[in-house]
C-alpha positions in Angstrom: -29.1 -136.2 114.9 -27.7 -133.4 117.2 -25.4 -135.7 118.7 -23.9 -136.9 115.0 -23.6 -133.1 114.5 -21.8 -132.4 117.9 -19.8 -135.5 117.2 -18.2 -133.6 113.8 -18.2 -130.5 115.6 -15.9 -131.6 118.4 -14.0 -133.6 115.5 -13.5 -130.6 113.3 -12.5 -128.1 116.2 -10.2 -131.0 117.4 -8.7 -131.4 113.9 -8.2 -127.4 113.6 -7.1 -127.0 117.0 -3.9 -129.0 116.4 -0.8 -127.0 116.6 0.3 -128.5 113.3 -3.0 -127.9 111.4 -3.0 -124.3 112.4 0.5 -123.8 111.2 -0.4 -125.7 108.0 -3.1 -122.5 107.8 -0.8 -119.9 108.6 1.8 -120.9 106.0 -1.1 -121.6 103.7 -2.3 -117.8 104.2 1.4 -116.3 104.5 1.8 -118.1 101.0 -1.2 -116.9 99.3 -0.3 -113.3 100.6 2.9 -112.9 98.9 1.6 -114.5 96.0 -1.0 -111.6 96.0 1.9 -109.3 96.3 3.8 -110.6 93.8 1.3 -110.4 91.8 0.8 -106.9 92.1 4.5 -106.2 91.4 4.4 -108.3 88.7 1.6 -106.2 87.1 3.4 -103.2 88.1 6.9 -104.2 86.4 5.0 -105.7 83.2 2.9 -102.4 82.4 6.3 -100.5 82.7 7.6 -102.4 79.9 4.4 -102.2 78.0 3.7 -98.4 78.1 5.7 -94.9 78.3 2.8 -93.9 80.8 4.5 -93.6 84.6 1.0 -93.9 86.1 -0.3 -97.1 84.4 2.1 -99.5 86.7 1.2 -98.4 90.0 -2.9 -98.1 88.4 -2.5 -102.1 87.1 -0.9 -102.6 90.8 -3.7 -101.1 92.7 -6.1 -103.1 90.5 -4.7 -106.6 91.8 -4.5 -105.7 95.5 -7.8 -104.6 95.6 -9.0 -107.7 94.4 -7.7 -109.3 98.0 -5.4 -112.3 98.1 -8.6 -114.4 97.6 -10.0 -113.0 94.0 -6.3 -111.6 93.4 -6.1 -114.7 90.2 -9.4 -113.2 88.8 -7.8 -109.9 88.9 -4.5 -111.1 86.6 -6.5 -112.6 84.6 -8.6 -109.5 84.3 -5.1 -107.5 83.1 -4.0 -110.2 81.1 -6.8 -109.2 78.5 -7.0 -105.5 78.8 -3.1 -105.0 79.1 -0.9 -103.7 75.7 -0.4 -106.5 73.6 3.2 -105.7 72.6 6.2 -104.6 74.9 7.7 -101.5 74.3 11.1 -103.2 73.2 8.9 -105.2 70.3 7.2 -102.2 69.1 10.9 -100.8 68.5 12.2 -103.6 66.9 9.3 -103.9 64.6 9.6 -100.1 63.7 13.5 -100.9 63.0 12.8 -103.7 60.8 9.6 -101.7 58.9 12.3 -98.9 58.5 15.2 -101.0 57.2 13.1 -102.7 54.5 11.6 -99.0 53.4 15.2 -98.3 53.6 15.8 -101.3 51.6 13.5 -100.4 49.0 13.8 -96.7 48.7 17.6 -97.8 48.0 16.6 -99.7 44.4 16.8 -97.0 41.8 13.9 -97.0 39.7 13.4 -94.6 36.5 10.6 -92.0 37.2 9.0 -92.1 34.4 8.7 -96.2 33.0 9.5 -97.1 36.7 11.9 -99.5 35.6 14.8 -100.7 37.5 17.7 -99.2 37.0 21.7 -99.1 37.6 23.1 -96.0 39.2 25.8 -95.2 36.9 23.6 -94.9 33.9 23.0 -91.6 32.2 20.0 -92.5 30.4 17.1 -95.0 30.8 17.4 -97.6 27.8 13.4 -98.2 28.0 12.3 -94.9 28.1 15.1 -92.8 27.4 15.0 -90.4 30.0 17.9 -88.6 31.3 18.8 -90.4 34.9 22.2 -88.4 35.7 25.1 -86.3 34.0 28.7 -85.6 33.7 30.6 -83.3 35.5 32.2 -81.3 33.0 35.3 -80.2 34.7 35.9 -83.9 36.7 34.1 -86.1 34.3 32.4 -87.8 37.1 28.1 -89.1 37.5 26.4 -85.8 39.3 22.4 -86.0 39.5 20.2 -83.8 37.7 19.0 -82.1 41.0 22.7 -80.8 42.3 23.4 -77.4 41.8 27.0 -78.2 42.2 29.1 -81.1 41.6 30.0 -82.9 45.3 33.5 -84.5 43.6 35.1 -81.1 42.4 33.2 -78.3 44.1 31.9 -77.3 40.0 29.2 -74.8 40.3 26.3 -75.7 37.4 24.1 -73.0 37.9 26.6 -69.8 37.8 29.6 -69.0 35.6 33.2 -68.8 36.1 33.7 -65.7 35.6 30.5 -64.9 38.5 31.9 -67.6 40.8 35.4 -66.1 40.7 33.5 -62.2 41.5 31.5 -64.0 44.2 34.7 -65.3 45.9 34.6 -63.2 49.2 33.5 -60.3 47.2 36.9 -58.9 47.5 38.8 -57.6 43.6 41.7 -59.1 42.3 44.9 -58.6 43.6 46.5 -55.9 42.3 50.6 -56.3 41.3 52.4 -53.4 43.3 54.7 -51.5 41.1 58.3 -51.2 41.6 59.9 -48.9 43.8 61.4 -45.4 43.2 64.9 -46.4 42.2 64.4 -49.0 40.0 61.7 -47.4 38.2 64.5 -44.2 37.7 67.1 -46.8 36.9 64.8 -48.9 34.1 63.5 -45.1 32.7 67.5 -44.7 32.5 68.4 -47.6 31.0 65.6 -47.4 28.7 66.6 -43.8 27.6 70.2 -44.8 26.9 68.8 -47.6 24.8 66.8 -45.2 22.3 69.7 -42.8 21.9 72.2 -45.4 21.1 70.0 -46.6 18.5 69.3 -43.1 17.2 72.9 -42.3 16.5 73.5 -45.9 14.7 70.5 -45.0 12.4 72.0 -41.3 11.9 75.5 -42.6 11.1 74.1 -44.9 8.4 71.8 -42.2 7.0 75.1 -40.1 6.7 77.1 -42.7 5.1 74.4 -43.3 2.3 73.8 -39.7 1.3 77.8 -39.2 1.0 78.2 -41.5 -1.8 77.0 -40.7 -5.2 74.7 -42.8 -6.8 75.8 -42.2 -10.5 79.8 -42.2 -9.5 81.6 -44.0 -12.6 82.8 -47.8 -11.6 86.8 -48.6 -12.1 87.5 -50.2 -15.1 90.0 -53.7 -14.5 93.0 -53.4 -15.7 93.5 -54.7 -19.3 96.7 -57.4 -19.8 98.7 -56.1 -22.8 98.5 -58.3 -25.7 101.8 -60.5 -26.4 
């Protein structure tokens, strides 16, 4: 019995002792090595797309090296269950697509009180009647209820003309300067010569009528002698 169990001994050491059995070993163990490393990189790389954390790659790293290039599959199998299920890129595409179809759906008009759908351009809701927009009255286009000024025009709804125009810059209305010294003495002139022309055409008619008598006797015409 001890020599069968020399006998495989001396086989077995033979068998390892070969020069191309022992490099079969070493390449065997150089190849399970960088798999262990590249395992651990892998970890490392896939947890930086997974999380915003910067110390969660080098933590799920550390986890597969210490798990020695022997137990190193147990380990990524280990990380496989207790790493984020969704990438970071996912998780912002799924918020893009959640916001475009609230977008999508806070974009369908709908009447606030009978919750109805409704067109943009209408004034009134025809199921429930309530007022959806107005008119602008100065360019006659849709405003909402809510503005406090029309966006088209510039039209001010919640203050009057008259206190928009005060409120412009808060500066008064330009005042029109008055003309200068000679021409104000040359219209005063003018308009003096004016009124004292017409006050001697009225005197010189005024004299005229009180000159003639009112009850002077009328000329007879001249009779044709008879034939």
């Amino acid at each position: 019995m001890d020599q069968i169990f020399g006998e495989i001994g001396k086989a077995l050491a033979g068998f390892f002792g070969s020069p191309i059995v022992q490099l079969a070993i070493q390449a065997i163990v150089i190849y399970l090595i960088i798999l262990w490393l590249a395992g651990a990189y892998w970890a490392f790389r896939d947890m930086q797309q997974r999380t915003e954390n910067p110390i969660l790659p080098y933590v799920a790293a550390s986890f597969i090296i210490i798990f020695t290039p022997i137990f190193f599959p147990l380990a990524i199998f280990v990380y496989k269950i207790i790493r984020p299920h969704e990438k970071i890129g996912e998780v912002y595409e799924r918020n893009l697509a959640e916001e475009a179809l609230l977008a999508e759906v806070e974009s369908i008009k709908s009447c606030p009180t009978c919750a109805r759908r409704v067109n943009e351009e209408w004034i009134i809701c025809p199921t429930c009647r309530t007022r959806l927009n107005r008119v602008c009255p100065n360019c006659s286009r849709l405003v909402g209820l809510d503005w406090s000024l029309c966006a088209w025009c510039g039209k001010d709804f919640e203050r009057p003309a008259a206190a928009l125009a005060a409120s412009s810059g808060g500066r008064p209305a330009p005042i029109t300067p008055l003309p200068a010294g000679d021409d104000a003495s040359r219209i005063a002139r003018a308009a003096e010569s004016d009124t004292e022309r017409r006050t001697g055409t009225d005197r010189a008619l005024s004299r005229g009528r009180s000159s003639t008598p009112r009850n002077a006797p009328r000329p007879s015409p001249d009779v044709l002698p008879e034939g």
